[in-house]
C-alpha positions in Angstrom: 13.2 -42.1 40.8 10.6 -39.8 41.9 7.9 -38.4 39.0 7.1 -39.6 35.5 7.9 -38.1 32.3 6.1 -36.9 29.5 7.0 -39.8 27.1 5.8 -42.2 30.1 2.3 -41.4 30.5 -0.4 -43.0 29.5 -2.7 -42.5 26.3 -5.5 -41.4 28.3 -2.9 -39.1 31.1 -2.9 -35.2 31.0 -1.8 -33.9 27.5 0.7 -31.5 26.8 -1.5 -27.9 26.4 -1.8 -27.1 22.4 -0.5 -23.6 21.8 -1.0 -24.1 17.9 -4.5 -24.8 18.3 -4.7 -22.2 20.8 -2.6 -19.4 18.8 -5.3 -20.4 15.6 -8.1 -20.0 17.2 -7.3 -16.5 18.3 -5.7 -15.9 15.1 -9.6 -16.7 13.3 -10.9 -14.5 16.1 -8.7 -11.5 15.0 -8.1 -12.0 11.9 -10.4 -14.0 10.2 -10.9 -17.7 8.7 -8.8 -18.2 5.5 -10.6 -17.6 1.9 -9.5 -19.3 -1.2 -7.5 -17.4 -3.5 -8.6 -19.3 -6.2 -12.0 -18.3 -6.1 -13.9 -16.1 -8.5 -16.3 -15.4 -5.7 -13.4 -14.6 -3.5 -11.6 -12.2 -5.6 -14.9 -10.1 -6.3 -15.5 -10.3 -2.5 -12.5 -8.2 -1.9 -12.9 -6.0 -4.8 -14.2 -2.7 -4.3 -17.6 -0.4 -5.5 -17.1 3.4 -6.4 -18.9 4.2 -3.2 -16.9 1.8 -0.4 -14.0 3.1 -2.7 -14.9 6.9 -1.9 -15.0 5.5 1.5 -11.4 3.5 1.6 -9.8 5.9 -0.4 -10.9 9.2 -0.6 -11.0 9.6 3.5 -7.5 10.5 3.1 -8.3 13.8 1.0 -11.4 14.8 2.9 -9.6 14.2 5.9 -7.4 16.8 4.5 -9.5 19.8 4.9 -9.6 19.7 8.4 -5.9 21.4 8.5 -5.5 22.5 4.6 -8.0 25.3 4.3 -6.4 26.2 7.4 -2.9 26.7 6.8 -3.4 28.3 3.9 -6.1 30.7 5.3 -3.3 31.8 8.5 -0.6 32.5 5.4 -2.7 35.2 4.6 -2.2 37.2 7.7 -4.5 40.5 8.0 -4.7 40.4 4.3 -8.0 37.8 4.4 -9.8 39.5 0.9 -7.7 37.2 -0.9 -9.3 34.2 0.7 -12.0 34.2 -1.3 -10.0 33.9 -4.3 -8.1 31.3 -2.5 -11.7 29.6 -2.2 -12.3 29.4 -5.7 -8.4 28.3 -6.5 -8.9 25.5 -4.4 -11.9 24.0 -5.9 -10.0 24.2 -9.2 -7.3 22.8 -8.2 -8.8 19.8 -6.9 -10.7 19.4 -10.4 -7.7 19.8 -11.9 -5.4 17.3 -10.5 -8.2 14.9 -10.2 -8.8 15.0 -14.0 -5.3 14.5 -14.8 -5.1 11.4 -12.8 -8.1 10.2 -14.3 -5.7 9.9 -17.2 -3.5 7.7 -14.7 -6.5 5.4 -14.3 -7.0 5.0 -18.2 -3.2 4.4 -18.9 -2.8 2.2 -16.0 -5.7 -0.3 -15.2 -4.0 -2.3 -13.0 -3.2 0.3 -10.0 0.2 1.5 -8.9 -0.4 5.2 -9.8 2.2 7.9 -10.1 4.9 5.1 -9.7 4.3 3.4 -13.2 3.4 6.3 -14.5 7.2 7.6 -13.8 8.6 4.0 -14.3 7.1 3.6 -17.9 7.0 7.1 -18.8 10.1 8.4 -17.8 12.2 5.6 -16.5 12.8 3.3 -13.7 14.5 5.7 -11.7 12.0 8.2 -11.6 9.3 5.2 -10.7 11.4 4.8 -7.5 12.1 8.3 -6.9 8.3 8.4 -7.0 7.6 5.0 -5.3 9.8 5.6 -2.4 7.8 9.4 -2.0 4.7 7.4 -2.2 5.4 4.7 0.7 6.4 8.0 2.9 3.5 9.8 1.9 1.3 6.7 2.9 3.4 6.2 6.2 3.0 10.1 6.9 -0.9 10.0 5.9 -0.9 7.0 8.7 1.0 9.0 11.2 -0.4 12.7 10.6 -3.9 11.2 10.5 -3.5 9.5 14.1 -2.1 12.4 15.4 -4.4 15.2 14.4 -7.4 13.1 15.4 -5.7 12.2 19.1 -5.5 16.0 19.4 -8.8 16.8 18.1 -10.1 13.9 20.7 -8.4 15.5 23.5 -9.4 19.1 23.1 -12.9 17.6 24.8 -11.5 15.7 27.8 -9.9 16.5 30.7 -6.5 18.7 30.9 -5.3 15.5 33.3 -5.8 13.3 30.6 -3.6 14.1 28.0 -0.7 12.0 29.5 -2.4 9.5 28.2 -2.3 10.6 24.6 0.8 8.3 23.3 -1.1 5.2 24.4 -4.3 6.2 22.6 -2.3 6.7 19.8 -0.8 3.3 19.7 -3.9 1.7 20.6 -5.6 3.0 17.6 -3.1 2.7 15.6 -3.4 -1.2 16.9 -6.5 -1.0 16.2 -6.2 -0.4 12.3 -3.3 -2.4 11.6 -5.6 -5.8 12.8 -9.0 -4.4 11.1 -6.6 -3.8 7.5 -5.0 -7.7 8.3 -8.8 -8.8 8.1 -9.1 -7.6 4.8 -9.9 -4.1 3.5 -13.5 -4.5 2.8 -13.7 -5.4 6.4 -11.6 -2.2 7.5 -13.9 0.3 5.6 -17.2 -1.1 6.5 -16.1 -1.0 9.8 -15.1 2.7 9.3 -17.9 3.7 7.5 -20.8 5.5 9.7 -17.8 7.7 10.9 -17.4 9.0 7.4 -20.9 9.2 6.1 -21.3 11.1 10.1 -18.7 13.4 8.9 -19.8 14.2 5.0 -23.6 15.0 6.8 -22.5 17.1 9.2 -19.8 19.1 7.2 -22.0 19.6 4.4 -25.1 20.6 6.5 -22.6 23.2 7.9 -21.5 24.5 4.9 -24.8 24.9 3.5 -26.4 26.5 6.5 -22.9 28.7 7.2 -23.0 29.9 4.0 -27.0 30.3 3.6 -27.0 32.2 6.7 -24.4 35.3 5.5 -25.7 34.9 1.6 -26.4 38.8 2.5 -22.8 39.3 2.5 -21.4 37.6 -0.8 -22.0 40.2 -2.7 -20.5 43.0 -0.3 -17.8 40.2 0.3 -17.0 40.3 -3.0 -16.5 43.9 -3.5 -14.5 44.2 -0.6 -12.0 41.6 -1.4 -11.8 43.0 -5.0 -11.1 46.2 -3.1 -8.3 45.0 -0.7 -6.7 43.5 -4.0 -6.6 46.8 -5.4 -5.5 48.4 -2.4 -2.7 46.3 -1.8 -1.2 46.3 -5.3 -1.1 50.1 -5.1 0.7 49.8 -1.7 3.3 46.7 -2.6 3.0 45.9 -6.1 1.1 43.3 -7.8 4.4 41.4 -7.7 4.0 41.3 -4.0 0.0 39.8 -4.0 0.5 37.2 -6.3 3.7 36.1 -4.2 1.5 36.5 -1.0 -1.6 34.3 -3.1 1.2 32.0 -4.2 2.4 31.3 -0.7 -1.1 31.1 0.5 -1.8 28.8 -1.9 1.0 26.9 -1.6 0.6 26.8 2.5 -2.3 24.9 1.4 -1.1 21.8 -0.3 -1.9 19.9 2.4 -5.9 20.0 1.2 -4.4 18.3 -2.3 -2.8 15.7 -0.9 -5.0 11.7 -1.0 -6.2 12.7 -4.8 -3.4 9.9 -5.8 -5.1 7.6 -3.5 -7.7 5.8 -6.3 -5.1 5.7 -9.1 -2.7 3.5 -7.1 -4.9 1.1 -6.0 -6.6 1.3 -9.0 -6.5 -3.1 -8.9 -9.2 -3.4 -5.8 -11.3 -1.9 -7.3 -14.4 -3.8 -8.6 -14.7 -4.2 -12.7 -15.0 -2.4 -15.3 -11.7 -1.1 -13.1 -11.2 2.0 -15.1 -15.0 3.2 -14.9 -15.2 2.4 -11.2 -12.1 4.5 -10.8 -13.2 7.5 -13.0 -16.6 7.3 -10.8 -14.7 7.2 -7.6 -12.1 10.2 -8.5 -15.3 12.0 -9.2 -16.5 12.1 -5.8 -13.8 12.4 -4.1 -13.0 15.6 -6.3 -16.6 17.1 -5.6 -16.4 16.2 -1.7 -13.4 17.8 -1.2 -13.5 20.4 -3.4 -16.9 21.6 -1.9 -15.5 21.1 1.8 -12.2 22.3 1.2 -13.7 26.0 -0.6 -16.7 25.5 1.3 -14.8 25.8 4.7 -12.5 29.0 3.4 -15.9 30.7 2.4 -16.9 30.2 6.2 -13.7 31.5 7.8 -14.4 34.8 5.4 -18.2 34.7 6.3 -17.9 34.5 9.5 -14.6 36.1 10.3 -12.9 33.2 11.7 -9.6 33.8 13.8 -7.3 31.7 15.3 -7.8 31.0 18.9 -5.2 29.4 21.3 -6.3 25.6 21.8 -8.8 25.2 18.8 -8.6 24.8 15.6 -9.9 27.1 12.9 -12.8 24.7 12.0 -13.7 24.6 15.6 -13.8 28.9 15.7 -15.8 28.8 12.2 -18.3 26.2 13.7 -18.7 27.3 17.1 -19.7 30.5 15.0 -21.9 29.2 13.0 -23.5 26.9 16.0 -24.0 29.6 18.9 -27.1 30.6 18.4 -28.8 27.3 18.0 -32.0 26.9 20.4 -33.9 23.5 21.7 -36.4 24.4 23.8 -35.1 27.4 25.5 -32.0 25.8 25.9 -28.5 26.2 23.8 -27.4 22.9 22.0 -25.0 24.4 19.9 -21.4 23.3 21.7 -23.1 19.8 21.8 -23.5 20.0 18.2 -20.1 21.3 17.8 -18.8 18.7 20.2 -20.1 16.2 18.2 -19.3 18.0 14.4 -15.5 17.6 15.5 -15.8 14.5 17.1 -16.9 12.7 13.6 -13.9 15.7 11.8 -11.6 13.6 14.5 -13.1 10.1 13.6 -12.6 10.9 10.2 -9.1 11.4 10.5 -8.7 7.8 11.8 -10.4 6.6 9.0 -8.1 8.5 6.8 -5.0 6.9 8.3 -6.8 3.3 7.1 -6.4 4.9 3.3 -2.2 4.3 4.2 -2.7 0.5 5.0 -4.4 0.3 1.9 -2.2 2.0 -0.8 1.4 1.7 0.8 1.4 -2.4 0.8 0.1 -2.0 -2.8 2.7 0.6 -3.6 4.9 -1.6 -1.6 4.2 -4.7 -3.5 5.1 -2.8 -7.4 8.2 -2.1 -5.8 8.9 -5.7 -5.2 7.7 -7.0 -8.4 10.4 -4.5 -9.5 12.9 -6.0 -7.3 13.5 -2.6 -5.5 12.3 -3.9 -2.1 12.3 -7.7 -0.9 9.6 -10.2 -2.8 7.5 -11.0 0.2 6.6 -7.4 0.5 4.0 -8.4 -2.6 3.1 -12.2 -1.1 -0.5 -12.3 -0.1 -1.5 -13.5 3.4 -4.6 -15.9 3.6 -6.8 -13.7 4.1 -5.8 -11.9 1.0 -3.9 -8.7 1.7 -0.7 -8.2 1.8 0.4 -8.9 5.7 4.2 -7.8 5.3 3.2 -4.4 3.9 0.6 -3.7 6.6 2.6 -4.5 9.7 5.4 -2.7 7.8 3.2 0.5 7.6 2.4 0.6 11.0 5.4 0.1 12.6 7.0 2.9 10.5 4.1 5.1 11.5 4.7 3.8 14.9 8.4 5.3 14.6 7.5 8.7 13.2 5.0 9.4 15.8 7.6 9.0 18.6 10.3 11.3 16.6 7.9 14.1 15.6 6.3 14.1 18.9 2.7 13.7 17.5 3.5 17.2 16.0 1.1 18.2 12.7 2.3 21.2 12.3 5.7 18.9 11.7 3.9 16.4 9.7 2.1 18.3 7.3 5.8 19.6 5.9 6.8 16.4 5.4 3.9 14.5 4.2 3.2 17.7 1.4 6.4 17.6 -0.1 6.4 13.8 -0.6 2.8 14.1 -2.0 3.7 16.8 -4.2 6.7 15.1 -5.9 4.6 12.2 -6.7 2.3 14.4 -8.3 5.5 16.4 -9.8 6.3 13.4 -11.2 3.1 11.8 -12.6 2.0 15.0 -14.3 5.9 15.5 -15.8 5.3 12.0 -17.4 1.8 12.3 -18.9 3.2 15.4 -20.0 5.7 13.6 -22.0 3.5 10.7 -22.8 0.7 13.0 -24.7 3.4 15.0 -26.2 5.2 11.4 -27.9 1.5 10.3 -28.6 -0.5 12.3 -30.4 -3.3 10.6 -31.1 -7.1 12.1 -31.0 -7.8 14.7 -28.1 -4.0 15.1 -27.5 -4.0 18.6 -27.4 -6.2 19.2 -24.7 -4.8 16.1 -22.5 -1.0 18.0 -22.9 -2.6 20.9 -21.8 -4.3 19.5 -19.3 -1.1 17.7 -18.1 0.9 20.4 -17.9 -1.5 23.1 -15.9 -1.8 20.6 -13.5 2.0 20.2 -13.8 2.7 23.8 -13.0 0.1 23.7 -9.8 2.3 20.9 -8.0 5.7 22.2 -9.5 4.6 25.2 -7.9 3.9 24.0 -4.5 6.5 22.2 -4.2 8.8 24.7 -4.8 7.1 26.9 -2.3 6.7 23.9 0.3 10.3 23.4 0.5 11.4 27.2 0.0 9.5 28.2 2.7 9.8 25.0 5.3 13.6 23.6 4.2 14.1 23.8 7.7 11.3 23.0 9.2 11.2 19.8 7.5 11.7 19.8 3.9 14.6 18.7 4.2 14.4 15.4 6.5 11.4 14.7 3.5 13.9 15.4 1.2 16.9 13.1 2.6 14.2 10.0 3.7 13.1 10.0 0.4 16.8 10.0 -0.7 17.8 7.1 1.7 15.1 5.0 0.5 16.1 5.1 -3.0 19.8 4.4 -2.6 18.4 1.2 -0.5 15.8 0.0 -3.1 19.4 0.7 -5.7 21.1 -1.6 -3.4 18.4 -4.5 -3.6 17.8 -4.5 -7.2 21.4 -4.9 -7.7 21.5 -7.6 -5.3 19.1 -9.7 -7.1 20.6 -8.5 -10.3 23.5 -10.3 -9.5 21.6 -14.0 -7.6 19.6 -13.5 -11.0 23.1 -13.6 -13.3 24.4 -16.9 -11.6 21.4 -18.4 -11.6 20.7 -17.9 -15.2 24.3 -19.2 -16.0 23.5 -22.6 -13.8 20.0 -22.7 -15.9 22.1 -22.2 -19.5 23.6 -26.0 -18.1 19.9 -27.7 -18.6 20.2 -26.8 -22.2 23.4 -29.0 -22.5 21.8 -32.1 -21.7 20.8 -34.0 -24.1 17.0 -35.1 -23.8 15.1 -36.7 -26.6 11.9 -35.2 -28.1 9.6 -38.1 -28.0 9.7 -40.8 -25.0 7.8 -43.6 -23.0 7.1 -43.1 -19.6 7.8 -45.4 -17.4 5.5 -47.1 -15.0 5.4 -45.8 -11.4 5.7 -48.4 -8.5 2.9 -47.7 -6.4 3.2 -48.1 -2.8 6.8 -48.0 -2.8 9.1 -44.9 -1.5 9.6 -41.9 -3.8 12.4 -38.8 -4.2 10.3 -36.3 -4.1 11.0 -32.6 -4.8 9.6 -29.1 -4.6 10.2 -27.0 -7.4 9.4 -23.5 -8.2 10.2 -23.4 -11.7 12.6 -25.3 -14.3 15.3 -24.1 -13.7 18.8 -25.1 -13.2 18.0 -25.4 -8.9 15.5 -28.1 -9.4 17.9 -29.8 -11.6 20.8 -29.3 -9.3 18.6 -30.9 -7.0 17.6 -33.7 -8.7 20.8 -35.0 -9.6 22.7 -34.5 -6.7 19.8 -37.0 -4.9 20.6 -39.5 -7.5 24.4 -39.2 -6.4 23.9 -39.6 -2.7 21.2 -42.4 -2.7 22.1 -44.1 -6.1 19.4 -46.8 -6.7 17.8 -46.0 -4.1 14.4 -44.8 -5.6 11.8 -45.9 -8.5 9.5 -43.0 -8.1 10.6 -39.5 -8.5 7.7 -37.0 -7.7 7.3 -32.9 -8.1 5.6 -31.3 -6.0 4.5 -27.5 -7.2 3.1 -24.4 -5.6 1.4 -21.8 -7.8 1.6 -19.0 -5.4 -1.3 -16.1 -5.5 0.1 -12.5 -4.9 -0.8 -9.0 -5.6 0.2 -9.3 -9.3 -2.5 -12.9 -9.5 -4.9 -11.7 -7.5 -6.6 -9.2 -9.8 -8.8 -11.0 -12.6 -9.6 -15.0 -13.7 -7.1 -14.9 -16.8 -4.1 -14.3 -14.5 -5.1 -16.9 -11.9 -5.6 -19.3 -15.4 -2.1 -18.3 -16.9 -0.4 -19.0 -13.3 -2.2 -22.8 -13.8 -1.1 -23.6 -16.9 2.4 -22.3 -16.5 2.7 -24.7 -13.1 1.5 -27.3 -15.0 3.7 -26.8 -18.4 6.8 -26.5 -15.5 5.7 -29.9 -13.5 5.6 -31.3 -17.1 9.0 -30.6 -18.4 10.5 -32.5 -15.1 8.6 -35.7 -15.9 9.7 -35.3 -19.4 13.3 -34.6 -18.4 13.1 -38.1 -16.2 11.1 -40.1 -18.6 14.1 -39.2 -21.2 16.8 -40.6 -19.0 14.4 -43.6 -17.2 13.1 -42.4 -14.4 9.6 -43.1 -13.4 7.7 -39.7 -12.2 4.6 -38.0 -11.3 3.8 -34.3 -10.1 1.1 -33.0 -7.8 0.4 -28.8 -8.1 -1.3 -26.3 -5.6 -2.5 -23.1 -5.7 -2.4 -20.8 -2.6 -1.2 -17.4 -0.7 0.7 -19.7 1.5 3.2 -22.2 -0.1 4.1 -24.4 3.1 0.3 -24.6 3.8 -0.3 -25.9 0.2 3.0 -27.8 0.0 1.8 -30.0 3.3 -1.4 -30.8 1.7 0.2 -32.1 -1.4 2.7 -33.9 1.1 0.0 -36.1 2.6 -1.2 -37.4 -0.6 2.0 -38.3 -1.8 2.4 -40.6 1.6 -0.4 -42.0 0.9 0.5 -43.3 -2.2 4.2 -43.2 -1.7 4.8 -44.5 1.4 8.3 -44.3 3.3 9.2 -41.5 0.6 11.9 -39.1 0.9 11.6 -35.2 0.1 14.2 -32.8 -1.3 14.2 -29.0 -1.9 16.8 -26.9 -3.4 17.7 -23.4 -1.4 20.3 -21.1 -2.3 23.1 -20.5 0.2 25.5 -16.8 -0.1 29.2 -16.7 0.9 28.5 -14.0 3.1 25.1 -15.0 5.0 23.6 -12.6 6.8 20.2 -10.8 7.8 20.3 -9.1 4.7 20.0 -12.2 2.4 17.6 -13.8 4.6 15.7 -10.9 4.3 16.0 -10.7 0.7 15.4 -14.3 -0.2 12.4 -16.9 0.6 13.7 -19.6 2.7 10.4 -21.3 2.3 12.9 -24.5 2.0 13.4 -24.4 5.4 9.9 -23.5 6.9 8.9 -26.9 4.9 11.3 -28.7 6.4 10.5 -27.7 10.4 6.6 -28.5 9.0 7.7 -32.0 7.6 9.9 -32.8 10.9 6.9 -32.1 13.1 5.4 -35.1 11.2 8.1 -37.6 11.5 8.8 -37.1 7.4 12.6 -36.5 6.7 13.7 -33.4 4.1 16.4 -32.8 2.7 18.1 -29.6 2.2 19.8 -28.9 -1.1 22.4 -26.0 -0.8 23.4 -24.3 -4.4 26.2 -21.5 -3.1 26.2 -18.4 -4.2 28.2 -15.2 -4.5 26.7 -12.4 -5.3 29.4 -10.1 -4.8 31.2 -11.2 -8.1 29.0 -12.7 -10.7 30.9 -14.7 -13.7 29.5 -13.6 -16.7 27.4 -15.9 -18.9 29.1 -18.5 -20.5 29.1 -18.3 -24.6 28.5 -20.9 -27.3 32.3 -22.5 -28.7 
């Protein structure tokens, strides 16, 4: 027989080519080495300053005022003397809004913004009303920021070249999902010349734009107090405040990333609720100076729209054309490059969605609303499920809407403002019920900035129902009535399995007992336990019943698993050791009651079959020959939707284990979570 196989060869022959070593070594490239979880140094690593969180987060609302100021400017039509009240609207807004959530910060230290404020203040419906707007709005922010920067890119390249504007989008987008699996201090240091390049040269604009036509404020004034006049003596007053009020509420868009610091209120570096207050501050002053600033310009400089440019292109190719160097014109250059960092910054405003929707994700989860792993950790810290999620949504709404902004802004404004709808309603409430010191002017507060986003809501979906309001409407709809199916569906695993947990208290197990001694060297049952619970019970007892006598040792092997709600702070990383520990101690208690001889072994990691291996190896070494057990839960009806919805990390440990040559065995406890018996009661 001709040839040789693999099994045949010779210790020193050719080896078989190592894809895993291969696939880790690009993965470290990419991604990054692993950091420990446990760390104190680590966890202040990833933690962010005011400033880098200006930079992470507040992108997203500076970002904004490259299309806000404008839409709301165009709403105006010929009637342009309002625009400077608009100017001075819009500056209060932005203070106003960004005080109230201050109040979010205060309340809620430990991030997730507008959805525990509605979950705790109004109820756990609202909080997923709210929390399913909020993972749109972040999805949206990814999607509209891509795409308004793509078009703002190719405005300066060839006509030729914009066939090639879906795979620049994608690439980008690429781009930012792999920076944001690094880690997020990473992503924004990465990102950060583009948006100090963009604050410089917006603010240098503004100044000098401004400077330049100071002559005219006054006159400016006068006139647009004028045209007021004029046109409530022509239409009414009823008819300018509805024209201001549409106007304004055009605008929303400028409004919309002042959540931003409140939900992700737990990377930020300590004393949390300072660093937050300090980094709401500048991102209210930065935008609400660009945002005004840029209105004031379109009225200085009587901006109009022109077909292929933006209105912050007109105002600034205004401002710029009559700059000299050396005889010669450098002001499109300057332009060219002024809208090349207003583009750049719009990518780095999409990175503001990678960061808040997995951490708005990841409360959900806690909650049960959407699957557990969405709030698992990978090992580089951040949460890998949520960010791949983001971007392949984004991915999807970039194909439907075409790349369109004009599309996007609709949809991404209505989600934004019922969020804020809904986190001003319940501070409203909450200072209303409380009514401590400084109530008074913390209701008031509430509910003024209550009316702003009640209001522009209203007008958002009045005036754009069609034009897509209502698909913002009905995905937001959609994702509740899924999150309602989950949390029922864990409801009901969460009823049987508290009725097969109510068993352990019906064995009898005596207070104070001698532990026997362990044979060393000899083969153990060992078992991986996540809790003591009625599984790890199961599991134990049914070993005992198919290898009776078989084992002296019986060893538990735990996993204290780090995710976004351990990550935060050093006391919850100590509570999550000492409750592995009191679990791993109440199974060798239950087997030194009844005579069994055991031991336990704990971990701590982002990645339980990582952490479970390494506990594995030093149980073979002292256990030779030994035999492992897990307990998994199977369903009647097994489907996607249950593996989706459940951590099968029984079976990941036991493909890991077989690769060794170590046998594992599988546990199943059935079941049906269609019809859950109801608990049983005391005789």
């Amino acid at each position: 027989m001709s040839g040789t196989s693999p099994s045949a060869l010779p210790p020193d022959g050719p080896r078989p080519f190592d894809w895993f070593s291969l696939k880790e070594r690009l993965r470290r490239i990419f991604i990054g080495p692993p950091r420990d979880a446990m760390a104190p140094e680590t966890r202040r690593h990833i933690t962010l300053i005011a400033f880098l969180a200006w930079v992470g987060l507040g992108a997203d609302g500076l970002s904004s005022s490259a299309y806000g100021p404008e839409e709301a400017f165009k709403a105006l039509g010929d009637h342009t003397g309002l625009a400077l009240y608009l100017a001075m609207a819009t500056a209060l807004t932005v203070f106003v809004i960004a005080l109230s959530y201050n109040q979010v910060i205060a309340l809620f230290p430990t991030g997730g913004g507008g959805y525990k404020v509605a979950t705790r203040l109004l109820g756990r419906k609202f909080g997923l009303v709210s929390g399913a707007a909020l993972v749109i709005d972040y999805v949206l922010t990814i999607a509209i920021s891509i795409a308004a920067g793509v078009d703002a890119l190719f405005s300066f390249l060839p006509p030729g070249w914009v066939i090639a504007k879906p795979e620049v989008a994608m690439l980008l987008l690429g781009l930012l999902v792999v920076l944001n699996l690094r880690g997020i201090k990473e992503s924004i240091k990465f990102l950060l010349p583009i948006f100090i390049g963009f604050v410089v040269t917006h603010a240098f604009l503004i100044i000098y734009g401004i400077a330049a036509h100071a002559d005219r404020l006054s006159t400016i004034a006068q006139q647009s107090a004028t045209q007021a006049t004029s046109l409530s003596s022509q239409a009414g007053w009823l008819f300018v405040v509805a024209l201001f009020l549409r106007a304004y509420g055009m605008g929303g868009g400028t409004y919309t990333g002042i959540e931003a610091v409140s939900n992700s209120v737990n990377l930020l570096r300590e004393p949390r609720v300072r660093t937050g207050k300090w980094t709401m501050f500048y991102m209210a002053l930065s935008l609400s100076f660009t945002a005004a600033g840029i209105i004031l310009l379109y009225l200085l400089w009587d901006a109009r729209p022109v077909a292929g440019q933006t209105l912050n292109a007109v105002a600034f190719g205004a401002v710029l054309s009559d700059w000299q160097w050396g005889g010669v014109n450098v002001g499109h250059g300057l332009l060219v490059i002024t809208l090349l960092f207003e583009a750049g910054l719009l990518f780095v405003a999409a990175n503001t969605g990678f960061i808040g929707g997995p951490a708005t994700l990841s409360n959900l989860a806690v909650d049960h609303w959407v699957p557990h792993r969405y709030a698992q950790l990978s090992d580089r810290l951040v949460t890998k499920n949520g960010v791949l999620l983001m971007g392949l949504a984004a991915l999807a709404v970039l194909f439907w809407s075409g790349g369109s902004v004009e599309l996007l802004v609709v949809l991404y404004s209505v989600c934004v403002f019922l969020t804020f709808s809904l986190t001003l309603l319940g501070l409203t409430v909450y200072w209303w019920r409380h009514r401590g010191n400084g109530w008074w002017w913390r209701l008031l507060l509430s509910g003024w900035g209550l009316t702003i986003t009640a209001s522009i809501l209203a007008v958002m979906v009045y005036a754009k129902f069609f034009h897509g309001a209502l698909v913002a409407l009905v995905a937001v709809a959609a994702l509740c009535a899924i999150g309602l199916l989950i949390r029922r569906h864990y409801r009901r695993v969460r009823l049987q399995l508290k009725e097969l947990d109510e068993i352990l208290s019906l064995i009898p197990t005596p207070e104070k007992v001698e532990p026997l001694p362990l044979r060393e060297k000899e083969p153990a049952a060992v078992f991986f336990v996540s809790g003591y619970r009625g599984v790890g019970i199961h599991t134990l007892l049914n070993a005992q019943r198919l290898f009776p006598g078989r084992f002296r040792n019986f060893v538990f092997l735990s996993v204290g698993e780090v995710d976004t709600t351990r990550i935060k702070e050093d006391s919850t990383i100590d509570s999550l050791q000492r409750a592995v520990q009191e679990r791993l101690q109440r199974y060798e208690h239950f087997c030194h009651a009844h005579g069994l001889a055991a031991t336990s072994y704990a971990s701590y990691g982002t990645d339980p079959v990582a952490a479970v291996m390494t506990l594995a190896d030093q149980v073979l070494e002292r256990f030779p020959g030994s035999v492992f057990f897990a307990g998994t839960l199977v369903f009647r009806e097994e489907n996607w939707v249950s593996r989706l919805l459940h951590n099968y990390t029984a079976l990941a440990i036991q493909r890991a284990l077989h690769l060794r040559g170590v046998p594992l065995i599988i546990m199943p406890m059935k079941v049906d979570d269609r019809r859950p018996r109801p608990a049983p009661t005391a005789a």
